[in-house]
C-alpha positions as CSV (number, residue, x, y, z in Angstrom):
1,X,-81.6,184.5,-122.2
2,X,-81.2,187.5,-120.2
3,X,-77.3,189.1,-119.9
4,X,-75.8,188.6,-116.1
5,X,-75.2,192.0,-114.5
6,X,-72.9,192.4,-111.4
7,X,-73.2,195.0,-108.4
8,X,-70.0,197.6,-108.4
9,X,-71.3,199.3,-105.9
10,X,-73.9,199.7,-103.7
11,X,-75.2,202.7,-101.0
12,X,-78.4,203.8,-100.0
13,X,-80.8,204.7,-103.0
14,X,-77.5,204.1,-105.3
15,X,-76.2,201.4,-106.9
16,X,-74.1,200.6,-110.1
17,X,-73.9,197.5,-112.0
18,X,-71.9,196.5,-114.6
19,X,-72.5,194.8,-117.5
20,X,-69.2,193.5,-119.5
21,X,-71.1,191.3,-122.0
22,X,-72.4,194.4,-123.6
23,X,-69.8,196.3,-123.2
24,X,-69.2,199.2,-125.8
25,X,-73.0,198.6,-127.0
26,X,-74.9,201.9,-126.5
27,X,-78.2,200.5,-128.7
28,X,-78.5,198.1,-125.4
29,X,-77.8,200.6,-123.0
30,X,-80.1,203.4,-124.0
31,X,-82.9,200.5,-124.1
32,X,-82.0,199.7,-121.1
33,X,-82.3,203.0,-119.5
34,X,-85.6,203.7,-120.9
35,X,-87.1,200.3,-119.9
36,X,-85.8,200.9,-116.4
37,X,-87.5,204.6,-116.1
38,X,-90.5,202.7,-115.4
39,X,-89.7,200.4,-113.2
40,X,-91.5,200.9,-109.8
41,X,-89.0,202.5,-107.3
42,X,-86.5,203.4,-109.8
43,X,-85.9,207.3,-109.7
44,X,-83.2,207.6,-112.2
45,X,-80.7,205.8,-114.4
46,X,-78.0,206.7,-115.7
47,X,-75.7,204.2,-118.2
48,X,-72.4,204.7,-119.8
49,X,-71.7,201.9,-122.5
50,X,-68.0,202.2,-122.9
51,X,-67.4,201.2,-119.4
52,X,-70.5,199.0,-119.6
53,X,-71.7,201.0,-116.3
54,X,-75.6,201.1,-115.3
55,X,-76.4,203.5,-112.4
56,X,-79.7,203.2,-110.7
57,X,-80.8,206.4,-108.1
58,X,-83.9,204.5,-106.6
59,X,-86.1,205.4,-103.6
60,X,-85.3,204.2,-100.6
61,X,-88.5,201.7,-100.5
62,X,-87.1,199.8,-103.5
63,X,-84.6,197.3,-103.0
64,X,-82.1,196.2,-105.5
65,X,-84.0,192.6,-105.1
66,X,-86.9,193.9,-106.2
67,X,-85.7,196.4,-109.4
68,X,-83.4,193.2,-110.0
69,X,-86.5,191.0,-109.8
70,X,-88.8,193.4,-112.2
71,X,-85.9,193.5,-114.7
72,X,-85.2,189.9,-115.0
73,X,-89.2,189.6,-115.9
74,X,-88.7,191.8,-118.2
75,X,-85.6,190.3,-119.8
76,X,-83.0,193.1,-119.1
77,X,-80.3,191.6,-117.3
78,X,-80.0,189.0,-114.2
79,X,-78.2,190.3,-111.3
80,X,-75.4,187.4,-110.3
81,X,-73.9,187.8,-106.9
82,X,-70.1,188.1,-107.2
83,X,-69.8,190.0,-104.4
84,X,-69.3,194.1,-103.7
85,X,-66.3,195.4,-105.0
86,X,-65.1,192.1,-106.6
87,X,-62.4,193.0,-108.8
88,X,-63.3,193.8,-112.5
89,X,-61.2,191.2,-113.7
90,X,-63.7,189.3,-111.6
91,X,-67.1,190.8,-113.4
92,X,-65.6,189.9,-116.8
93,X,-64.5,186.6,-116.3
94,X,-68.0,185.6,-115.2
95,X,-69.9,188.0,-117.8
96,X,-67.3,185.6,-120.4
97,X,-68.3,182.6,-118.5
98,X,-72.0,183.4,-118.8
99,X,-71.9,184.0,-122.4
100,X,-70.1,181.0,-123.2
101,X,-72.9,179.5,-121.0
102,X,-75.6,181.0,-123.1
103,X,-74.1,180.5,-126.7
104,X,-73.5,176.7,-126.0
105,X,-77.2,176.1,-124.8
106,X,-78.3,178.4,-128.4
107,X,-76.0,176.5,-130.5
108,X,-76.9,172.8,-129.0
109,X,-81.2,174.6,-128.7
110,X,-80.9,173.8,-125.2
111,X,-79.5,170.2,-124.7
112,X,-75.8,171.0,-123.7
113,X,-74.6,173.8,-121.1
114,X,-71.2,174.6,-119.8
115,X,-71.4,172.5,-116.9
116,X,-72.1,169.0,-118.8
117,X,-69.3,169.8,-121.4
118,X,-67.3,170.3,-118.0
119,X,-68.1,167.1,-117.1
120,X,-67.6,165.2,-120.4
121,X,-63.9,167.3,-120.6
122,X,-63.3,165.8,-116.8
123,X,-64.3,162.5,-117.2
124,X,-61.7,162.4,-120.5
125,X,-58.9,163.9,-118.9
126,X,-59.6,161.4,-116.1
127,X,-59.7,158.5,-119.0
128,X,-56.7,159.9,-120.7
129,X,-54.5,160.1,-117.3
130,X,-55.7,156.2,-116.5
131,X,-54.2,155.1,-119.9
132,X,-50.8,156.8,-119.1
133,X,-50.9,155.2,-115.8
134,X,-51.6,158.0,-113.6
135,X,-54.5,156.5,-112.0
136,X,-54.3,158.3,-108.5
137,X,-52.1,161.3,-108.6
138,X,-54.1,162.8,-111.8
139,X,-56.9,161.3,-112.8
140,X,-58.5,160.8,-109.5
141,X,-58.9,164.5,-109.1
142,X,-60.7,164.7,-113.0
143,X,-63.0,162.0,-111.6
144,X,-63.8,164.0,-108.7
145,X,-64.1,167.3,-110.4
146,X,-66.3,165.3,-112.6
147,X,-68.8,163.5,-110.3
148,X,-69.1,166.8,-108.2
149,X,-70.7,168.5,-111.1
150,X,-73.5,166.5,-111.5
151,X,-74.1,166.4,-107.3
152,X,-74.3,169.9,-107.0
153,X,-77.8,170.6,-105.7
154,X,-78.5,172.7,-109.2
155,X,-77.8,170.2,-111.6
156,X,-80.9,169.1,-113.7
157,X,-80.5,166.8,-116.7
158,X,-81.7,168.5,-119.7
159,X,-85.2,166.7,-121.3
160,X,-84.8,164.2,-124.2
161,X,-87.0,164.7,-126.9
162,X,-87.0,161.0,-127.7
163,X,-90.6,158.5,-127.4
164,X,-89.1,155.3,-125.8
């Protein structure tokens, strides 16, 4: 699965992303800049990986959707919207959030993600409240935290190998 990349900054022909789950790895970054040297519209990159920093001089007919786009194909990185200028305690919290995201669906090959353990957690605090008696003041909200992750419009069960 492709790393999650968030926009720093963004002008004109300029724009810097940052990287934090690869942070401090320059093998990664010095792939990435010569992969992206060929990516239509892109002019010139420069990365830095101590400060995971990519910085992408691109013509002014190439939008950051489409260089995003072309490297997501090619399995560089996938540009998640947490708004300009978020703060970097922002970026890294999500980059963390994303990896957990990613190492939970290698470990479990697929049939587990953050948001179902999310669930399962909520629905057990919920459970665990009820038994102490604390049926509306703190386990209501579990329950709801619960049932509002599986109604969010991008929740999809994962498939079940089994041949009923």
């Amino acid at each position: 699965m492709t790393v999650a990349a968030f926009v720093a900054h963004r002008i004109p022909g300029r724009t810097r992303l940052r990287i934090p789950t690869e942070k401090g790895n320059p093998i990664y970054f010095a792939v990435l800049a010569e992969s992206l040297a060929i990516c239509p519209g892109v002019e010139q990159v420069t990365t830095d990986a101590r400060t995971a920093s990519l910085v992408l001089h691109h013509s002014a007919d190439a939008t950051l959707g489409e260089i995003a786009d072309w490297a997501e194909q090619a399995h560089l990185f996938r540009v998640v919207e947490a708004g300009v200028g978020a703060p970097r305690a922002v970026h890294a919290a999500a980059g963390q959030i994303h990896l957990l995201d990613t190492k939970l669906r290698r470990i479990t090959h697929g049939r587990a993600d953050l948001r179902s353990l999310l669930f399962f957690v909520f629905v057990g605090l919920g459970i665990f409240q009820v038994t102490r008696g604390k049926v509306l003041s703190t386990a209501s909200p579990f329950f709801w935290y619960a049932f509002d992750l599986l109604r969010r419009e991008s929740y999809t069960a994962p498939p079940t190998d089994r041949d009923d």
